[in-house]
N, C-alpha and C positions, 0 to 999 in steps of 0.2 A: 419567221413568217407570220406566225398567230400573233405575236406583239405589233407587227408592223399595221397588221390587218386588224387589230383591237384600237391602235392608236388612230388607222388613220378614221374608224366607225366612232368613237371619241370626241376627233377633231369633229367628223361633219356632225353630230348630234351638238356640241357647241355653236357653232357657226349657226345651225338652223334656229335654238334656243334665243342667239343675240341677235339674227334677223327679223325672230317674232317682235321681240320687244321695240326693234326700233320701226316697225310698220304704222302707221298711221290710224288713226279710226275716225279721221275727218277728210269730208270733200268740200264742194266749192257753189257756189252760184253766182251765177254770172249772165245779162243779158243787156238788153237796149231799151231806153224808156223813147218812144215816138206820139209826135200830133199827131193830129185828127186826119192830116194829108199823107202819115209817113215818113214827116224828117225827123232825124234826129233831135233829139230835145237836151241843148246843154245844160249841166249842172241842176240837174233836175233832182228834187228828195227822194231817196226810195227808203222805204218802210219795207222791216222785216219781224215776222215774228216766228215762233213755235208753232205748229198747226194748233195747240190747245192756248193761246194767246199769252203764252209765255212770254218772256223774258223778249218784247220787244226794241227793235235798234234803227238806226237811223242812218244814212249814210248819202254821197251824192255820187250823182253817174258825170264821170268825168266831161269833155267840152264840146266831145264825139255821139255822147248821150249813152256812152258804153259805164257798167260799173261789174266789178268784179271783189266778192266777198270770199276768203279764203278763210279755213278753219271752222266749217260748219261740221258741226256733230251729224252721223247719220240720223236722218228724220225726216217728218214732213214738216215744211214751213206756207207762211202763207207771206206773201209780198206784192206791193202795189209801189205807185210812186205819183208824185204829184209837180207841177210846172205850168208855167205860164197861166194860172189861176185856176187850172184842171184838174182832174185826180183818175188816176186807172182806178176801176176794175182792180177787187182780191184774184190774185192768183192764189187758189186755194190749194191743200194739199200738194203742195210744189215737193217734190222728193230729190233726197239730198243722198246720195251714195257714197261711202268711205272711198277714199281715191278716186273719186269722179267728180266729173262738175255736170250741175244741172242747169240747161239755160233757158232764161223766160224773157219773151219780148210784152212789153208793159204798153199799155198805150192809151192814151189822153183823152180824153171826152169828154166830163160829166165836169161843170162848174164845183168849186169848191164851196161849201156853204157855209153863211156866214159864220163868223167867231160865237160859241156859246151854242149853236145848233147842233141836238144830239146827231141829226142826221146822217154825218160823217164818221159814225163811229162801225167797227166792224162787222158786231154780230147782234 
């Protein structure tokens, strides 16, 4: 009985040991870039970075104006997106949960300034 009950506390202290390791330490972001009225905005850029202006990325929100980024490390990030010659607003401190998704709606207003204009830069 004590072998049975030694192996089967064995088995589960294994089992739990290779469930840690294969648990994840990343989540997700994911939301909608919209105009100035509310529609959807296709294939729009969204801009993503580190909240400390790290390691920024680039990517497009699909034809619905939806985009979804998977494999984000927990953190804070900051994200905007730009279309039809406009640009959101930083979503600042946008927070990123292991095994969660965080969702931000983006939205269009502010002209894009011209090429070479520090104006359009972050911080």
């Amino acid at each position: 009985m004590r072998k049975a009950l030694f192996m089967a506390l064995a088995f589960g202290v294994l089992f739990a040991a290779a469930s840690a390791c294969g648990a994840t330490t990343e989540g997700a972001l994911d939301g909608v870039v919209l105009n100035g009225k509310g529609a959807p905005v296709a294939f729009a850029e969204v801009l993503w970075q580190a909240a400390d202006g790290k390691a920024p990325h680039a990517l497009r929100a699909n034809g619905s104006g939806h985009f979804h980024i998977a494999g984000v490390r927990q953190g804070l990030y900051d994200i905007r997106a730009e279309g039809l010659g406009m640009v959101s607003d930083w979503e600042h401190n946008v927070f990123v949960r292991t095994g969660k998704v965080a969702s931000v709606t983006l939205r269009l207003s502010h002209r894009i300034p011209p090429a070479g204009s520090s104006s359009g830069s972050k911080r």
